[in-house]
PLY file of the C-alpha trace (Angstrom):
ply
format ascii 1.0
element vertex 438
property float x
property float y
property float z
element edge 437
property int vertex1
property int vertex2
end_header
0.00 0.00 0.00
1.43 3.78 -1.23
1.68 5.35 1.94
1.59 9.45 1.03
4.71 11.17 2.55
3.97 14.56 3.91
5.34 17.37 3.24
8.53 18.57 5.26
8.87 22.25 6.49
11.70 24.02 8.30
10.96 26.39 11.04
12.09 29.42 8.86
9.84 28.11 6.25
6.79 27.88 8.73
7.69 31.67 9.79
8.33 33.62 6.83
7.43 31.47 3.67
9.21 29.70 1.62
11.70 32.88 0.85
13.34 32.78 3.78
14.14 35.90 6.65
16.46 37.52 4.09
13.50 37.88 1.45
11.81 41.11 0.64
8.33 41.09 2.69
5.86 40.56 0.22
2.45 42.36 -0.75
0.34 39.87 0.60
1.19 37.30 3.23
2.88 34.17 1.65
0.45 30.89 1.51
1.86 27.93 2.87
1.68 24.46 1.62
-1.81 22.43 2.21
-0.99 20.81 4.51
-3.82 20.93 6.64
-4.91 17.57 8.65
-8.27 16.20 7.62
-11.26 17.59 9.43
-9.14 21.12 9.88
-10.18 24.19 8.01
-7.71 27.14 7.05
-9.23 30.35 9.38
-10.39 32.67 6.24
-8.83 35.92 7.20
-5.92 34.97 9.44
-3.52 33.90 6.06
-5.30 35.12 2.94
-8.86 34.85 1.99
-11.60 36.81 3.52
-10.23 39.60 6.18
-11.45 40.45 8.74
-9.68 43.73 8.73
-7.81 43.50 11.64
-3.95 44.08 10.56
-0.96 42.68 12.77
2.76 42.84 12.92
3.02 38.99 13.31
4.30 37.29 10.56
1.78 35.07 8.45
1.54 31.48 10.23
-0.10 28.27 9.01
-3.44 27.77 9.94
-3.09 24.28 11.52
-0.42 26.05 13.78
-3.32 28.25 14.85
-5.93 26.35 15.47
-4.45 23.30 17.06
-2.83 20.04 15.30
-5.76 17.45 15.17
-8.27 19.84 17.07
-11.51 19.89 15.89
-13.33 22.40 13.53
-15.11 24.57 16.17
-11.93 25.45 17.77
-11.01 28.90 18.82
-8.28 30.51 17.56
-5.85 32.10 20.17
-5.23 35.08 18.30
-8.87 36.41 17.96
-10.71 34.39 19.41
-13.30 33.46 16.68
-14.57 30.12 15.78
-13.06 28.58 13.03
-16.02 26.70 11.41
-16.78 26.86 7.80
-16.33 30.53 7.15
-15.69 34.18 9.02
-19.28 35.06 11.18
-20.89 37.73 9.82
-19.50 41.18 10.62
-22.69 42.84 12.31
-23.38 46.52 10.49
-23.06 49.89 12.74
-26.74 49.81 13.11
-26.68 46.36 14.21
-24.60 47.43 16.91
-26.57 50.49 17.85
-29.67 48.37 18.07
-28.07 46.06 20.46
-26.21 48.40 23.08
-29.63 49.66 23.74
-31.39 46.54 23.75
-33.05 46.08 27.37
-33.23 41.94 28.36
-36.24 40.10 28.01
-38.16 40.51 31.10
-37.17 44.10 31.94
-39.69 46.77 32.44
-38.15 48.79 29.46
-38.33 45.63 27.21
-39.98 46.43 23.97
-41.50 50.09 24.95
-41.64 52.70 22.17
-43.49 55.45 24.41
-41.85 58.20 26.20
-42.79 59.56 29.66
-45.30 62.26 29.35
-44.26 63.77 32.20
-40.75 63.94 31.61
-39.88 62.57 28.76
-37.62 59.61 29.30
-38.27 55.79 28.32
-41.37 54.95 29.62
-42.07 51.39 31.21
-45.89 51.33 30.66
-49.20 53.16 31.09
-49.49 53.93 35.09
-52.78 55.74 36.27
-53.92 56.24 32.80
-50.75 57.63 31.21
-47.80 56.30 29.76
-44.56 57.18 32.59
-41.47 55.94 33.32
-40.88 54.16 36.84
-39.27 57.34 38.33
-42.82 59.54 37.53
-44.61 56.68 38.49
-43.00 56.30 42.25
-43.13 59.91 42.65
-47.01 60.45 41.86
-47.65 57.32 43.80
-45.87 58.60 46.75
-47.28 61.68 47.08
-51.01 60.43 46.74
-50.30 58.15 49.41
-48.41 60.05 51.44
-50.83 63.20 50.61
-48.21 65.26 50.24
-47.74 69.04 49.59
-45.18 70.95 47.91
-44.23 74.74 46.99
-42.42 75.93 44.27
-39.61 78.98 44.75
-39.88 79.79 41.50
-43.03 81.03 39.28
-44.78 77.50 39.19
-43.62 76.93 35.61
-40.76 74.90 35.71
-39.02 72.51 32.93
-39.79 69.17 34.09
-37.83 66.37 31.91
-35.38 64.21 31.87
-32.96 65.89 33.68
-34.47 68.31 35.51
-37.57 66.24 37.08
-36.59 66.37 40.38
-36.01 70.05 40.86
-39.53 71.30 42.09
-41.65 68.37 43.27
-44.77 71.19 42.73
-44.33 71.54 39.13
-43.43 68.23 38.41
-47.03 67.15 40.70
-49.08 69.53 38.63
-47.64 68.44 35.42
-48.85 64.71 36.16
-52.40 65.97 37.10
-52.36 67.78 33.74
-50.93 64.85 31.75
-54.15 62.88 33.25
-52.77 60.99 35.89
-55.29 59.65 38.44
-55.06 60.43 42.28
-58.14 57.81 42.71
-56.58 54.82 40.54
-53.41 55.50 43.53
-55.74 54.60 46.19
-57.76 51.44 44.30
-54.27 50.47 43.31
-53.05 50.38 47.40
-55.45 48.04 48.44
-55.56 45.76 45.61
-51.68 44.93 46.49
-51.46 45.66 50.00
-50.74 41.59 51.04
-48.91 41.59 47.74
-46.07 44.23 48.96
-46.13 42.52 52.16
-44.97 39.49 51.12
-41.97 41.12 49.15
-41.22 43.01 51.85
-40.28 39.58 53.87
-38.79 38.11 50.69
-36.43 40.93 50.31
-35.54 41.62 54.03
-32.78 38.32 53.41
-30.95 39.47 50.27
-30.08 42.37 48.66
-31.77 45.27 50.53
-34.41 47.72 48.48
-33.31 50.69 46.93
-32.72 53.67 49.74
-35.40 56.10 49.29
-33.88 59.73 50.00
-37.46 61.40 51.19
-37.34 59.26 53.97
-33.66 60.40 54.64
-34.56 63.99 54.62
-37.97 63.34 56.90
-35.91 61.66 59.17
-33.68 64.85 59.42
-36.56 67.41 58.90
-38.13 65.34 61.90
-35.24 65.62 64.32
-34.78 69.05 63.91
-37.99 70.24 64.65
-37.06 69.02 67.78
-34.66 71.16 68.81
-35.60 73.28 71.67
-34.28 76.37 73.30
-32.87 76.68 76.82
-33.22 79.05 79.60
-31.03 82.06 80.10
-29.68 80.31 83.27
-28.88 77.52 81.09
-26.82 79.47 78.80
-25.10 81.24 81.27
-23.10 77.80 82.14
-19.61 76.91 80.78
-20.61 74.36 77.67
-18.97 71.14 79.02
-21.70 71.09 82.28
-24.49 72.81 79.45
-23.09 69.34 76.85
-23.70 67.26 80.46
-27.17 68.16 81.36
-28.08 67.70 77.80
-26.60 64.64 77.19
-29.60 62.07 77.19
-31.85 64.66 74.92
-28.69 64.43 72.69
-28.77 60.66 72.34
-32.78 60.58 72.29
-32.70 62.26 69.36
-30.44 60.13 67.80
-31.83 57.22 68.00
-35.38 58.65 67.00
-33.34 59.91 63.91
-31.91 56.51 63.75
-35.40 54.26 63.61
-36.36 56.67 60.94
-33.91 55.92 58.44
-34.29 53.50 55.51
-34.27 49.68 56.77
-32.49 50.77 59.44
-35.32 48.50 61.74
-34.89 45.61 60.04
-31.46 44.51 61.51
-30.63 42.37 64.49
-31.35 44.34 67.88
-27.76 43.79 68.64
-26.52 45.10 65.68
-28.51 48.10 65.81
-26.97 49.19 68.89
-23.67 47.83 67.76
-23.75 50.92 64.94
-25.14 53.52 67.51
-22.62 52.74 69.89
-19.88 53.23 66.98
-21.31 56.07 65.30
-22.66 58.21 67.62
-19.85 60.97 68.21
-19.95 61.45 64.12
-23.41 61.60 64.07
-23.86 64.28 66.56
-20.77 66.36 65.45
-22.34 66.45 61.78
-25.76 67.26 63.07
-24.71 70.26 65.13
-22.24 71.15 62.82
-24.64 71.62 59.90
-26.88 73.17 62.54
-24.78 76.02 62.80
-24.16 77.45 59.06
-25.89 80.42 60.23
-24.37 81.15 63.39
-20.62 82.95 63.44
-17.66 81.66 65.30
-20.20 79.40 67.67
-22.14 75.95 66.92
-26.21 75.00 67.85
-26.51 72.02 70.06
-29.75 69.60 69.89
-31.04 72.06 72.87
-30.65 75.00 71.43
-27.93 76.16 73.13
-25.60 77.96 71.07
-21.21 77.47 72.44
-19.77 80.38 71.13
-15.57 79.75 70.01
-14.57 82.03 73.12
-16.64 79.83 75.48
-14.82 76.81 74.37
-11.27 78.30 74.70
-12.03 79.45 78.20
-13.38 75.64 78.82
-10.16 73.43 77.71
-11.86 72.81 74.44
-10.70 75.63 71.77
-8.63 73.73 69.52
-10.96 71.05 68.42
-13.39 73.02 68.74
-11.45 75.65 65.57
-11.42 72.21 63.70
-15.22 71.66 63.49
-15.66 75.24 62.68
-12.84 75.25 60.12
-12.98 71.62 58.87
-17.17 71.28 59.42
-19.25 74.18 59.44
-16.98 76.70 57.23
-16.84 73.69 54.67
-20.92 72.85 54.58
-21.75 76.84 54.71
-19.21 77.41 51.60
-20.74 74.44 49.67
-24.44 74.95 50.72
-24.99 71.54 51.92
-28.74 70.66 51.90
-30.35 68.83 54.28
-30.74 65.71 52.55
-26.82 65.64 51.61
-26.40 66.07 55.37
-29.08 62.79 56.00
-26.86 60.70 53.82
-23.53 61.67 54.91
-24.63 60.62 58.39
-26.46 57.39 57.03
-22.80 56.60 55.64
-21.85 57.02 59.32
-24.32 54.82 60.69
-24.48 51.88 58.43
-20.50 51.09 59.25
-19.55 47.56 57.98
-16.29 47.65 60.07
-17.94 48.19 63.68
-16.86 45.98 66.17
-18.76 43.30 67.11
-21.25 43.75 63.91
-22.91 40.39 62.70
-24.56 41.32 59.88
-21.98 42.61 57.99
-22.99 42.37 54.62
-26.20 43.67 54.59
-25.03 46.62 56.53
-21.98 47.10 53.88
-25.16 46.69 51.02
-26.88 49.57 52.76
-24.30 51.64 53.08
-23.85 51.68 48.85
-26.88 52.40 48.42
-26.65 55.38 50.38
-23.63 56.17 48.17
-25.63 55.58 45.04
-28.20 57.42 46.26
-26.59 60.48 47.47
-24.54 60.45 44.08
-27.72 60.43 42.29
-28.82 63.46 44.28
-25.79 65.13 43.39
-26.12 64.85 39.91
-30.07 65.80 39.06
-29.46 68.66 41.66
-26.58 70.09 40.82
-25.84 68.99 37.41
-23.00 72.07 36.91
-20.76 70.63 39.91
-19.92 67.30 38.78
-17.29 67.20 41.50
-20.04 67.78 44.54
-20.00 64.18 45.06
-16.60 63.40 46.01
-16.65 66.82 47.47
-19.40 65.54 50.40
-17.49 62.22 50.34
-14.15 64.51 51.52
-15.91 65.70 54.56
-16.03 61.82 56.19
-12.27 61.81 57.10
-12.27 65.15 58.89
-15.41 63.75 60.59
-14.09 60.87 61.77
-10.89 62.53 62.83
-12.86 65.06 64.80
-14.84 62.25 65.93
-12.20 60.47 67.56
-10.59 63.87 69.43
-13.91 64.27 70.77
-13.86 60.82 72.87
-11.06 62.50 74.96
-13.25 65.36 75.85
-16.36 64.00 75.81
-15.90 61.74 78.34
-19.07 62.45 80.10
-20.75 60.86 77.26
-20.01 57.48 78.58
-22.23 57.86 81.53
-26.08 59.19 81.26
-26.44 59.46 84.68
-25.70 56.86 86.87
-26.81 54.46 83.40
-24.56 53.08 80.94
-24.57 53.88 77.60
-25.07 50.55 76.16
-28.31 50.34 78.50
-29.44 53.84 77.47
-28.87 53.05 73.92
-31.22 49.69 74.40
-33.98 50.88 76.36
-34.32 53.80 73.70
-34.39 51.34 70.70
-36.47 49.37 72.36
-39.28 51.76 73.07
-41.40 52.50 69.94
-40.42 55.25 67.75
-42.02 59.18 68.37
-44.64 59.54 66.07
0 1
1 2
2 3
3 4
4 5
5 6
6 7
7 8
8 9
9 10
10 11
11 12
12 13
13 14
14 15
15 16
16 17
17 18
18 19
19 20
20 21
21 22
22 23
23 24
24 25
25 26
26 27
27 28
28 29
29 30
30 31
31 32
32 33
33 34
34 35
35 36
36 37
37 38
38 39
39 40
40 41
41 42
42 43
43 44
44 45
45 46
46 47
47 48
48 49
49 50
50 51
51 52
52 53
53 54
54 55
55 56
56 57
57 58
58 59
59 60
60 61
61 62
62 63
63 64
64 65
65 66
66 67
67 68
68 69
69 70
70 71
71 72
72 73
73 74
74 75
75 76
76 77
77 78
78 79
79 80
80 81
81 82
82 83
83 84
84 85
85 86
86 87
87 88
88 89
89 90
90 91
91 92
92 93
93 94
94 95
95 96
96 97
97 98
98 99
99 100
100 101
101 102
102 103
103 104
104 105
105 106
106 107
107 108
108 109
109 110
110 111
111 112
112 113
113 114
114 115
115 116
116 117
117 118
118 119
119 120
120 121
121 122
122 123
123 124
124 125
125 126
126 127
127 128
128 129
129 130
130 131
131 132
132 133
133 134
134 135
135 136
136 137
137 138
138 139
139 140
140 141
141 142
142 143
143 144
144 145
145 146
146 147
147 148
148 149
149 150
150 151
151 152
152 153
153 154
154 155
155 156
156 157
157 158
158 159
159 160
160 161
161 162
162 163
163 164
164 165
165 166
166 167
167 168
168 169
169 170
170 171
171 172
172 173
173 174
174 175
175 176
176 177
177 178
178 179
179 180
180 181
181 182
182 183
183 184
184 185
185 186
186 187
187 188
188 189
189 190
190 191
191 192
192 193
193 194
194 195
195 196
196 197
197 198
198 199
199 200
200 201
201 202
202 203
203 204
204 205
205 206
206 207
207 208
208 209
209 210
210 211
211 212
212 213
213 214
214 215
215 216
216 217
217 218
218 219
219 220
220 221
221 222
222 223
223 224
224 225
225 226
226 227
227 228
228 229
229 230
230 231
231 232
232 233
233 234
234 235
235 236
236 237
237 238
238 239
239 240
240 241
241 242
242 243
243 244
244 245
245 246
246 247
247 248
248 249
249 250
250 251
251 252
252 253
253 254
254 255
255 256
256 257
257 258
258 259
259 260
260 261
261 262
262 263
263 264
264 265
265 266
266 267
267 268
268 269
269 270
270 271
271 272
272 273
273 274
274 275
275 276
276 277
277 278
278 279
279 280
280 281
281 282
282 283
283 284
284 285
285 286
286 287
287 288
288 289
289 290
290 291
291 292
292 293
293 294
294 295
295 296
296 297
297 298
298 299
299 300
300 301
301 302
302 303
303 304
304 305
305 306
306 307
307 308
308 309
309 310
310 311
311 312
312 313
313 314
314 315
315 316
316 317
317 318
318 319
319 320
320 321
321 322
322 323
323 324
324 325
325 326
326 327
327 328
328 329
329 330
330 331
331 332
332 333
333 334
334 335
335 336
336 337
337 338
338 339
339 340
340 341
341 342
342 343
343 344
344 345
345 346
346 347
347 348
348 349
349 350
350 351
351 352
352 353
353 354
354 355
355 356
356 357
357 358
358 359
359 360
360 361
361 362
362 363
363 364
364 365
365 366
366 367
367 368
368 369
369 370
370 371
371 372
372 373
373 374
374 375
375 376
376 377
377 378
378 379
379 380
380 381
381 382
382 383
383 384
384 385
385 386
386 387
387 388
388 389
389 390
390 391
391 392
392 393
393 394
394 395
395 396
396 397
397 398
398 399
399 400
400 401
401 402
402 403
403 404
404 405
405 406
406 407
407 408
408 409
409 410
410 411
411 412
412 413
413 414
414 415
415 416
416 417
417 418
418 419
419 420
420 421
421 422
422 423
423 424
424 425
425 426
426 427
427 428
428 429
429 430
430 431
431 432
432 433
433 434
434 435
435 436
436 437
């Protein structure tokens, strides 16, 4: 029986073609022999044939080099990584690709819509209340139905409301949903129809990933603790601040916690970890609170009480140089940036929901929490104040002085540990334990 004797090649042949290293490069890439194994198909594209258009300073190799001696037909190439199967796949046009970057997968809301918001003009995921809206217009005009809401607008009640400006007066974005035809009464059929519904994903949820971390309820959480803030007696001012900081102590820390069991699935962790944050957080918390307090007042700061430590009180007490670095580092900072009060809310939700405190057992859904605050607060940032695309990292700036203030405050503070003749850590339980103010 013939037996067929394959062809030999050299290394240098293999490389640069039969010419040799010392040849002239050619026009095209040189061809070599057919050689290929049975079952193995040149690549079109790699060594002549189609191209693919992709040009490389590699000199032209054999195909059966490339694809693997004896490997099947639906091998990958190393170089580019396409299958080598009968023939190049198809080179998908520029609209092609258009159409797919802003293809949305199969069972997202988005999926297949061709209306626009008619409130503000983005992509809208269905017809809500009788109009078609996206989610965001949706949520909002749901919200405020329920929540029977009222808003004002500081301008002349004829604001642009679109896509990037929706959530700069809630008033003019309200009125423009009534006039679009939005319905306050299908709101209310709507609330009862999935009442058990919502409560069931509620408990679902509470497990995994936590819900998105609605900023209203961050800024009613810090609208709500500061209309608490009272005003003391002129014997009460007349005191030297560390005794005034003293007697005020547990109306400090009540306040905190009632600010605390108001924000965002803040109740839904362990007992124990709950007072495993507050016990962590609560110098920061108070310091940005008071700080941001005082914006308005000069060379002094506003405690929860009312009373109002001016900078020469402080000096006289012991207290005057970290007491420059809150008004320098703190309050000069928020006053020159205009910090509003939900920036403030999520600052100090950063604060609270701290993955690293000691002792903390839920960990990662604390550390989940805390991005969304992030996301949310960066979101804020950017439909607010869409000409300072460096606010963001700006606020984020203001956490290290915090908690470097923070810690220089434990050594004065001292007093702090003791409410009384009670612990903190039983203060702090009996106080999450009782139901929240209404």
């Amino acid at each position: 029986m013939y037996k067929k004797e394959r062809p030999k090649l050299s290394v240098t042949a293999l490389l640069y073609g039969s010419a040799g290293p010392a040849a002239s490069w050619p026009a095209r890439p040189l061809q070599p022999p057919e050689v290929s194994p049975p079952g193995i198909r040149a690549a079109p594209g790699l060594n002549g044939g189609a191209s693919n258009g992709v040009s490389s300073s590699l000199p032209p190799q054999p195909s059966f080099l490339l694809s693997g001696y004896g490997a099947p037909s639906a091998s990958r190439s190393p170089l580019d990584g396409r299958q080598l199967n009968n023939g190049p796949p198809a080179t998908p046009q520029p609209q092609q690709q258009q159409q797919a970057t802003t293809r949305y997968p199969p069972n997202h809301p988005l999926s297949g819509s061709k209306h626009l918001c008619s409130i503000c003009g983005d992509r809208a995921s269905g017809k809500h209340y009788g109009v078609y809206s996206c989610e965001g217009c949706k949520g909002f005009f749901k919200r405020t139905v329920r929540k029977d809401l009222s808003y004002a607008c500081r301008e002349e009640r004829s604001c642009i409301i679109d896509k990037r400006q929706r959530n700069r007066c809630q008033y003019c974005r309200y009125q423009k949903c009534l006039a679009c035809g939005m319905k306050r009464e299908a709101v209310q059929e709507e609330r009862q129809r999935t009442k058990d519904r919502a409560d069931s994903e509620v408990e679902s949820t509470s497990g995994g990933a936590p819900p998105e971390m609605p900023l209203e309820r961050i800024l009613e959480a810090e609208l709500r603790v500061e209309s608490q803030t009272g005003t003391l007696s002129e014997s009460a001012q007349q005191q030297d601040p560390v005794s005034s900081i003293c007697q005020a102590a547990d109306r400090q820390l009540h306040q905190l916690v009632q600010w605390a069991k108001h924000i965002p699935h803040f109740e839904e962790l362990p007992l124990e970890d709950r007072m495993v944050l507050l016990k962590a957080g609560w110098n920061e918390l108070l310091i940005a609170a008071f700080s941001h307090r005082s914006v308005d007042v000069r060379d002094g700061i506003v405690l929860a009480t009312g009373l109002v430590v001016q900078r020469h009180s402080a000096h006289g007490a012991g207290v005057g140089a970290i007491f420059d670095r809150v008004l320098t580092e703190l309050v000069a900072k928020m006053r020159e940036m205009k910090m509003d009060r939900t920036e403030l809310g999520c600052l100090r939700a950063v604060v609270l929901f701290n993955p690293e405190a000691k002792g903390l057992r839920s960990t990662a859904q604390v550390e989940a929490l805390r991005e969304k605050v992030y996301a949310a607060l960066e979101e804020h940032c950017r439909q607010q104040y869409p000409d300072q695309p460096g606010r963001f990292a700006k606020l984020l700036l203001r956490l290290p002085a915090l908690r470097s203030i923070g810690l220089k405050c434990l050594e004065h503070l001292f007093f702090f540990k003791l409410i009384g003749d009670t612990p903190i850590d039983n203060f702090l339980l009996s106080m999450l334990e009782a139901p929240s103010d209404p």
